[in-house]
MARNU-312577 format. One record per residue: x, y, z of N, C-alpha, C, O, CB in turn. Coordinates in steps of 0.05 Angstrom, whole numbers, plus 5000, padded with zeros to 4 digits. Each point is the difference from the previous one (the first is absolute). Glycine has a CB too. Example, Ala and Ser with C-alpha at 12.3 -4.5 7.8 and 13.67 -1.06 7.14 Angstrom:
MARNU-312577
526448865156498250245000501850245000502150005013494149775012 503150444961501650245001498550225014501050225004501449654953 
This chain:
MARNU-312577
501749775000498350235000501850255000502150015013494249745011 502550474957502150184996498150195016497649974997505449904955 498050335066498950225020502150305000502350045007495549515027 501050534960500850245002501450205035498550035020497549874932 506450175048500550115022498850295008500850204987503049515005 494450335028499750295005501050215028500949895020495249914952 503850395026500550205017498150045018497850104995504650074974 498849735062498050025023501750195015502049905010495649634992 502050815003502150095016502350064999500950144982497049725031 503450045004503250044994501549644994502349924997497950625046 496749274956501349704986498649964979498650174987502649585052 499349994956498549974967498549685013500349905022504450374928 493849645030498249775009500049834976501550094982495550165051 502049594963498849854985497249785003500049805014504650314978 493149984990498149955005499349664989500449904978499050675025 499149285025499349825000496749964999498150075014506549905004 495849884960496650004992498349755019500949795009500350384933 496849915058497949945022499249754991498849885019499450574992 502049394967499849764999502649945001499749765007496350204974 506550075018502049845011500249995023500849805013501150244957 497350245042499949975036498149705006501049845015498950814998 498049294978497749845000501649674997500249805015496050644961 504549644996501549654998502049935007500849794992497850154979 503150225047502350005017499750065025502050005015500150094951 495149995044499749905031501750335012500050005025500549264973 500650924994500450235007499150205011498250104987503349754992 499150245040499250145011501450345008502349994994495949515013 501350725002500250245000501949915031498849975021496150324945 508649675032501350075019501449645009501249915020495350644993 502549314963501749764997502650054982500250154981495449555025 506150145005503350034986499749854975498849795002504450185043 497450094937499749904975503850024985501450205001492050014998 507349544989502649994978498750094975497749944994505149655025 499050584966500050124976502849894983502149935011495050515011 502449564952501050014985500350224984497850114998501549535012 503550524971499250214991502149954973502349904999496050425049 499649794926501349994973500250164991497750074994501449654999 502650455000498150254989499449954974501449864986500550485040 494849834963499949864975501750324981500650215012493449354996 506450414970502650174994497650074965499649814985507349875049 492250524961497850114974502650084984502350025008492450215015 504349814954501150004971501550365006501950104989493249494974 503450495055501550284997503250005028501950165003491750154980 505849455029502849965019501549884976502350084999496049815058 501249954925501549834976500950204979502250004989494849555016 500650664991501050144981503450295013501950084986491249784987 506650215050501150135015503249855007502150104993492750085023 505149694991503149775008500649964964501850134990496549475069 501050294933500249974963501850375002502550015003491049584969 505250615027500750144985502550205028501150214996493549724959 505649925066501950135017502249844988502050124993495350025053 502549584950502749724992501150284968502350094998494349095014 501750874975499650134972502450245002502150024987492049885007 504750305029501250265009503649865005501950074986492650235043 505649604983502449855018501949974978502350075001495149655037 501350144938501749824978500950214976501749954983495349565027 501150764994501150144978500150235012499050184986499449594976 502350285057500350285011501950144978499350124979500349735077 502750114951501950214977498750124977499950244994503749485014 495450054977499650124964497050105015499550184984503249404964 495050455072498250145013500250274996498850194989501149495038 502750254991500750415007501950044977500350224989500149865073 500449774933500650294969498250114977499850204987504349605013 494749995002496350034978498750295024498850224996499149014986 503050655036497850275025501850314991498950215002499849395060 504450404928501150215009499650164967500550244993503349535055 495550064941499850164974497150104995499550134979504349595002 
C-alpha cells in the first residue's frame, strides 16, 4: 500500500486507513512495525537523470552558458 506522508505540526504522519486498522486488529496508541520504501515518480527519475547529465558535461555547459 502506497500512503502518502503528511504534515502534523512540527512532525509528519502517515495515514492509516480504517479498514486496515479493522483487518489488522489496530488500534489508536498500539505499537505498530513499519516498513519504509520510498516510492521515487518519474519527476525524482527525471531530476537525478538530468543532475548525473549536469555532472557529465559541465565544462562544454558553461562554455555554451559563457557565450
Amino acid at each position: 500500500m502506497i500512503q502518502k506522508i503528511i504534515r502534523v505540526g512540527n512532525s509528519v504522519a502517515v495515514i492509516i486507513p480504517k479498514k486496515v486498522l479493522e483487518e489488522k486488529r489496530i488500534k489508536v496508541g498500539d505499537a505498530v512495525n513499519i516498513s519504509v520504501d520510498p516510492v521515487f515518480t518519474a519527476d525524482r527519475e527525471i531530476h537525478d537523470l538530468t543532475q548525473k547529465l549536469i555532472k557529465q558535461y559541465r565544462p562544454a555547459l558553461e562554455e555554451l552558458a559563457s557565450k
